[in-house]
C-alpha positions as CSV (number, residue, x, y, z in Angstrom):
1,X,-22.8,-36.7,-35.6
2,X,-22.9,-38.5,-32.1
3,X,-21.0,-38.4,-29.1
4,X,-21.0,-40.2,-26.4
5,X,-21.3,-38.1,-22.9
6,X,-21.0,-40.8,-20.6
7,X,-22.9,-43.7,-19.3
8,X,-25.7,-44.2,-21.5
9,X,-25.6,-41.1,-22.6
10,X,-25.0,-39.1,-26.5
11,X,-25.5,-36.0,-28.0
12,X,-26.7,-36.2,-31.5
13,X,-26.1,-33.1,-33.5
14,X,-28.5,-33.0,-36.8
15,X,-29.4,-30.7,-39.5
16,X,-33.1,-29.3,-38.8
17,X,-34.2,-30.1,-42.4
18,X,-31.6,-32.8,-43.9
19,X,-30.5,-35.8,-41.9
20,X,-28.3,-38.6,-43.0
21,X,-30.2,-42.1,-43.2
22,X,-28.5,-44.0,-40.5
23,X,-29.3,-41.2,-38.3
24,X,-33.2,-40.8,-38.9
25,X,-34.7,-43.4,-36.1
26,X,-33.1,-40.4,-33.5
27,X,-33.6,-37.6,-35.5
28,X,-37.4,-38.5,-36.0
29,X,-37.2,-39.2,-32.0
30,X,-35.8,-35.3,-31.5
31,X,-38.6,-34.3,-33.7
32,X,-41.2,-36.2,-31.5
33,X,-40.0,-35.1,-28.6
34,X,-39.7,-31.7,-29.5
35,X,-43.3,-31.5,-30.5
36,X,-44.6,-32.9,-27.9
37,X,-42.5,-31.0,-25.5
38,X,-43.8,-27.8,-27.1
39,X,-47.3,-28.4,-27.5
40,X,-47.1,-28.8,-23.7
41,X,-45.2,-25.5,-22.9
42,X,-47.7,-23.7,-25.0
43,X,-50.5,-25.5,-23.4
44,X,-48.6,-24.7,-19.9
45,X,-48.3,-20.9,-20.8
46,X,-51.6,-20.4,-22.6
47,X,-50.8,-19.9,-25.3
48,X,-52.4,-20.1,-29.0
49,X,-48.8,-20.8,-30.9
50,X,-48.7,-24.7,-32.0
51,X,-45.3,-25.5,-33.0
52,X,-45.1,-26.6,-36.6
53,X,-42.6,-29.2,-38.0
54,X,-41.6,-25.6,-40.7
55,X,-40.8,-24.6,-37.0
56,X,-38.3,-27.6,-36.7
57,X,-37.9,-27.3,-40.6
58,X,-36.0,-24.3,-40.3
59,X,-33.9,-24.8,-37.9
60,X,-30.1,-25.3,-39.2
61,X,-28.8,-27.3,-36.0
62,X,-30.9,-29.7,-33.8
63,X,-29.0,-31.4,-30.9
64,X,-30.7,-33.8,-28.9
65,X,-29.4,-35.8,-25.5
66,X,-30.4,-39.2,-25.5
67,X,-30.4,-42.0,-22.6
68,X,-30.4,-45.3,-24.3
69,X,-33.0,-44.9,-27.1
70,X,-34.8,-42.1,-25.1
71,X,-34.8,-38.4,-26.2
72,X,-33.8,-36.5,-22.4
73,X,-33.5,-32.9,-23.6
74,X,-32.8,-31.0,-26.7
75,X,-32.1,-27.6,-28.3
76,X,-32.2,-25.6,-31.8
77,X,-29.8,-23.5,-33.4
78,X,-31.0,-20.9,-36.7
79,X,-28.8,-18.5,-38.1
80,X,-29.7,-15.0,-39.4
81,X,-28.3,-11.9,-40.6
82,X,-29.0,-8.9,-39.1
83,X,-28.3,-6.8,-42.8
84,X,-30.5,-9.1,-44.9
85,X,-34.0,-7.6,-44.1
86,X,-35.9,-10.3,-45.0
87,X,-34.3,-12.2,-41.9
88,X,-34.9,-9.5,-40.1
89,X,-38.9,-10.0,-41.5
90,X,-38.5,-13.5,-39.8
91,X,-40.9,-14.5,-37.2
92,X,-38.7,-15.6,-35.0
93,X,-38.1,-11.5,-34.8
94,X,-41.2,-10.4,-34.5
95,X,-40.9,-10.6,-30.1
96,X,-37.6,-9.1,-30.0
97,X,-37.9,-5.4,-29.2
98,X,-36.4,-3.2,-32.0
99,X,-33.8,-1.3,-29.6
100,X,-32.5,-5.5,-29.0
101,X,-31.8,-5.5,-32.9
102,X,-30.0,-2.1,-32.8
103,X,-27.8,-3.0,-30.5
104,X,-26.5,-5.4,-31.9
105,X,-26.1,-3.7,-35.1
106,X,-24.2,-0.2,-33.1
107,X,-21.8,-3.0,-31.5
108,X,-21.1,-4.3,-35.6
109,X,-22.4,-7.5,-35.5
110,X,-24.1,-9.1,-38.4
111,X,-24.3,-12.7,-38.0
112,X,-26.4,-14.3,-35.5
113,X,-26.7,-17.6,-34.2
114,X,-29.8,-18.2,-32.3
115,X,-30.6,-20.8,-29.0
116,X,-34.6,-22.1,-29.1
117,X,-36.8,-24.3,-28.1
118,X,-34.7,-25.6,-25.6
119,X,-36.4,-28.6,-23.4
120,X,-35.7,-31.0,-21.1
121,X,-37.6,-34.6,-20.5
122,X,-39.8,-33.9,-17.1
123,X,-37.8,-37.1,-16.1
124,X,-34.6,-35.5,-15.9
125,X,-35.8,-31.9,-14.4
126,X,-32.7,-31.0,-12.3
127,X,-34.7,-31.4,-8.9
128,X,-35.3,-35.7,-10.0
129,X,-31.3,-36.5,-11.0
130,X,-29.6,-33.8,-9.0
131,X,-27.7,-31.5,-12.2
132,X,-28.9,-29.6,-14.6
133,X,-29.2,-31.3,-17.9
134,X,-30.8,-27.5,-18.9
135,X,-27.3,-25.9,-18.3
136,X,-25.3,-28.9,-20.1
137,X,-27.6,-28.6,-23.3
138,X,-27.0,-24.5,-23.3
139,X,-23.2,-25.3,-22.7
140,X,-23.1,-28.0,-25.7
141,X,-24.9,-24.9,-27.6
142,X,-21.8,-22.4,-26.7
143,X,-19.9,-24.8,-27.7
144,X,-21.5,-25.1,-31.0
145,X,-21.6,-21.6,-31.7
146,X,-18.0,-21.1,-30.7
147,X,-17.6,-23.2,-34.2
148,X,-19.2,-21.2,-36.7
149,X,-18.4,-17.7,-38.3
150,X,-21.7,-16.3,-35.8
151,X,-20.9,-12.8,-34.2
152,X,-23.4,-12.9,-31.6
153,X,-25.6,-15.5,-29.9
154,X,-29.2,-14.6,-29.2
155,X,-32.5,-15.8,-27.1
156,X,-36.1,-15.9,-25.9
157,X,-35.7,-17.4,-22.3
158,X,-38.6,-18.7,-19.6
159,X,-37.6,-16.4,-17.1
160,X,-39.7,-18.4,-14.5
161,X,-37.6,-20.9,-15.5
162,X,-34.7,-19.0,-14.5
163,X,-33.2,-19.8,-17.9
164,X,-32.3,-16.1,-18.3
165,X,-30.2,-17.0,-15.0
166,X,-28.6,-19.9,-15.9
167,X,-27.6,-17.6,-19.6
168,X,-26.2,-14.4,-17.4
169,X,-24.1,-17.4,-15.2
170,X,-22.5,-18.0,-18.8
171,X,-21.4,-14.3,-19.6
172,X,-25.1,-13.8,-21.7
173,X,-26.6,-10.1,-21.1
């Protein structure tokens, strides 16, 4: 599903794993640019994860911001339940501390919707075009979530990014 965000602009929502024929040139873009994004922030933080297209695979939404034909930023959204234990034997879990988890479960809610791999085209970091395309993509995600049956909203942020910021700006804690 596209829509347009102003000049030159769209946001291309897309299933991580199916995607509708007339939408695969951008959704193979998305995919290339998130790859390549995330080999370099793993490069960039040192680390030894290489992300994997059963990385993108999974994923149950994958929204992408295009200028033109170019991929400017992106972001992916996985659901989970917090009862089924072999969610909770997910990977994606396997960083969150286990007092996180509880939490969530003491306050009653199940159904998570998760934020990841958020990244933004080094060509339109906030301090080159003056806003924070960042903060619109994690908006566009609120929004997203705000449309499904998800209790809680969860994510791994680059605090030196100040991405943990930008998520407590929003009402995240």
């Amino acid at each position: 599903m596209g829509v347009s965000c102003g000049e030159n602009l769209k946001y291309v929502i897309f299933s991580g794993r199916n995607c509708p024929e007339n939408y695969l040139g951008e959704y193979n873009s998305v995919y290339k640019a998130w790859h390549k994004g995330w080999v370099s922030t793993f490069e960039e933080l040192k680390s030894e994860a290489i992300p994997t297209a059963t990385d993108f695979l999974r994923q149950n939404i994958v929204g992408g911001v295009f200028h033109e034909d170019t991929v400017i930023g992106l972001q992916c959204y996985s659901f989970f339940q917090l009862g089924a234990q072999s969610h909770l034997d997910h990977s994606y879990f396997k960083t969150y501390p286990q007092q996180s988890l509880d939490a969530l479960r003491v306050r009653g809610l199940t159904q998570l919707m998760t934020m990841e791999y958020l990244y933004v085209n080094p060509d339109w970091r906030r301090s080159l075009v003056g806003f924070s395309l960042a903060d619109i993509i994690c908006t566009l995600g609120l929004r997203i979530f705000k449309m499904t049956d998800a209790q809680a909203l969860i994510s791994i942020t680059r605090n030196q990014r100040k991405v943990n910021d930008m998520l407590y700006n929003k009402g995240a804690y």
